[in-house]
C-alpha positions as CSV (number, residue, x, y, z in Angstrom):
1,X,0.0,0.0,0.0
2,X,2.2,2.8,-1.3
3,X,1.7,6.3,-1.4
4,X,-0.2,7.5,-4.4
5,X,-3.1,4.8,-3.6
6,X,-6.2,5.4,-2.5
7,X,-6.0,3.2,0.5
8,X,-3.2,5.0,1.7
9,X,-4.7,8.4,1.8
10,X,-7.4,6.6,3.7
11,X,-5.5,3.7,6.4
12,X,-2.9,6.9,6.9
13,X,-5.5,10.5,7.2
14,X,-4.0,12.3,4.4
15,X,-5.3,14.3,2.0
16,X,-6.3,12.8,-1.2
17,X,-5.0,14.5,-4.0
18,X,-1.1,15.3,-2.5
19,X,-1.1,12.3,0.3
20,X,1.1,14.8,2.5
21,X,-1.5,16.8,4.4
22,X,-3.5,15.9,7.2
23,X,-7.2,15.1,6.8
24,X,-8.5,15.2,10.4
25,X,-6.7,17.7,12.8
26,X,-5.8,15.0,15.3
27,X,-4.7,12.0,14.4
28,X,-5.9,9.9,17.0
29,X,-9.6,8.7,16.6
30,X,-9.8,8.5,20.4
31,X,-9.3,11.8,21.5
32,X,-13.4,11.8,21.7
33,X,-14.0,16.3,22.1
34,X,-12.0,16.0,18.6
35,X,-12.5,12.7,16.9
36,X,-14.6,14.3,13.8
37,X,-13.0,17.7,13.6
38,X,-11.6,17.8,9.9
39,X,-8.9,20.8,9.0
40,X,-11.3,22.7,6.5
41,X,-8.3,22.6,3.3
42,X,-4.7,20.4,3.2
43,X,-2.0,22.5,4.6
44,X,0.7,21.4,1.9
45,X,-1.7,21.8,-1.3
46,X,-4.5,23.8,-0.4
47,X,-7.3,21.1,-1.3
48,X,-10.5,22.3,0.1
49,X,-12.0,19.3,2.3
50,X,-15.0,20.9,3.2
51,X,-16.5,20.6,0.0
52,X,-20.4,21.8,0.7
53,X,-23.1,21.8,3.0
54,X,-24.4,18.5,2.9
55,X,-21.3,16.6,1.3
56,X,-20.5,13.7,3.4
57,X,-23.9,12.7,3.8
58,X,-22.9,10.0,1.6
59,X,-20.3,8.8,4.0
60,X,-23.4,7.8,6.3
61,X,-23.8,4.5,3.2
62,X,-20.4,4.1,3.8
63,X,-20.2,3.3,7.2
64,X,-23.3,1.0,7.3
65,X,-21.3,-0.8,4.3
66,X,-18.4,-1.2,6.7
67,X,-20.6,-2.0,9.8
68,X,-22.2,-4.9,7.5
69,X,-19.1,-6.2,7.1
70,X,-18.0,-6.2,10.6
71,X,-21.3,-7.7,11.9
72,X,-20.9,-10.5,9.0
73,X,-17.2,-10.9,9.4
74,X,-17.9,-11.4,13.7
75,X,-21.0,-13.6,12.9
76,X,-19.0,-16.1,10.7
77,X,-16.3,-15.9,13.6
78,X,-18.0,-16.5,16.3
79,X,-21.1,-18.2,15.5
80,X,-19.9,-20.7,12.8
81,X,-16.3,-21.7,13.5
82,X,-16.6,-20.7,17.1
83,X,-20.0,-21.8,17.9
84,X,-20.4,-19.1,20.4
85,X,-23.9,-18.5,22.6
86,X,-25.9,-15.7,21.4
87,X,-25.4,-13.6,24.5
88,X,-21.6,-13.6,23.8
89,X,-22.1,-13.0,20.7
90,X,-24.2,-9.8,20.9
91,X,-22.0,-8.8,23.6
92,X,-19.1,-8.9,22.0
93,X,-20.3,-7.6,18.5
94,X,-22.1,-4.6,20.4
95,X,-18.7,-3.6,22.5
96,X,-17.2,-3.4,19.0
97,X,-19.4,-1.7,17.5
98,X,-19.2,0.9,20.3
99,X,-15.5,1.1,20.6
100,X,-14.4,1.6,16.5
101,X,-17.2,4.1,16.1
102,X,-15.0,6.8,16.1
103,X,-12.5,4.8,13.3
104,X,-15.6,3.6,11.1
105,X,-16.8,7.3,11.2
106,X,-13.2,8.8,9.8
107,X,-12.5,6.0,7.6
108,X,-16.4,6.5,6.1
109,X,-15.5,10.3,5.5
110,X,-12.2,9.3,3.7
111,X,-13.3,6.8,1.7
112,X,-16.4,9.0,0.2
113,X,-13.7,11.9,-0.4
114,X,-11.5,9.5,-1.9
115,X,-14.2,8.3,-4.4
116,X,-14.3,11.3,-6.1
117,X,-10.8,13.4,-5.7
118,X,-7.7,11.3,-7.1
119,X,-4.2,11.4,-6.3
120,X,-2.3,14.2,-8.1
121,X,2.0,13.6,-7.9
122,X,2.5,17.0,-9.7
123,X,0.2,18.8,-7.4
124,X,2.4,21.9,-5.6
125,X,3.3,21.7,-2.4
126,X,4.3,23.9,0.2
127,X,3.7,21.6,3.3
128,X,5.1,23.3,6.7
């Protein structure tokens, strides 16, 4: 997963067209008074991130895309190879669900910026 990818503008909070700048303004999903705040243009090429009012209500499909695949991937864990109760099961799967909220939420935004702004090598540059 090498820079000029998609996937590593979204696994590594850059911006998508220079992959230099940071997306988010922290970096760690957990700090939870911060988790969604997104700098409002990338401070090495000057690529607007907040697009318009309304824009990342797409992300919303692309979070319950990635929630699907957790709650499929943990049933086939833990119900068919493990052959775990249903209690455990639904404890387990809602704890998860709980605690990679904040990481489901940032990866949905970058993903649905990624779809539609590519990666740009001969974009200037001025990062601090």
């Amino acid at each position: 997963m090498g820079k000029g990818t998609k996937l590593y503008s979204i696994f590594f909070n850059t911006c998508p067209r220079c992959q230099q700048g940071s997306f988010f303004a922290v970096s760690n999903p957990y700090n939870l008074k911060r988790f969604d705040e997104m700098n409002p243009q990338c401070a090495c090429c000057g690529e607007r991130f907040e697009r318009e009012p309304g824009y990342y209500t797409g992300a919303l499909y692309v979070s319950y895309a990635y929630y699907t695949a957790l709650i499929v991937g943990c049933f086939i864990v833990m119900e068919v190879l493990l052959a775990m109760e249903l209690g455990y099961f639904l404890a387990i799967l809602i704890s998860l669900i709980i605690l990679l909220t904040p990481v489901v939420f940032r990866l949905a935004r970058l993903t649905w910026i990624n779809f539609f702004i590519s990666y740009d090598a001969h974009k200037p540059t001025h990062c601090p």
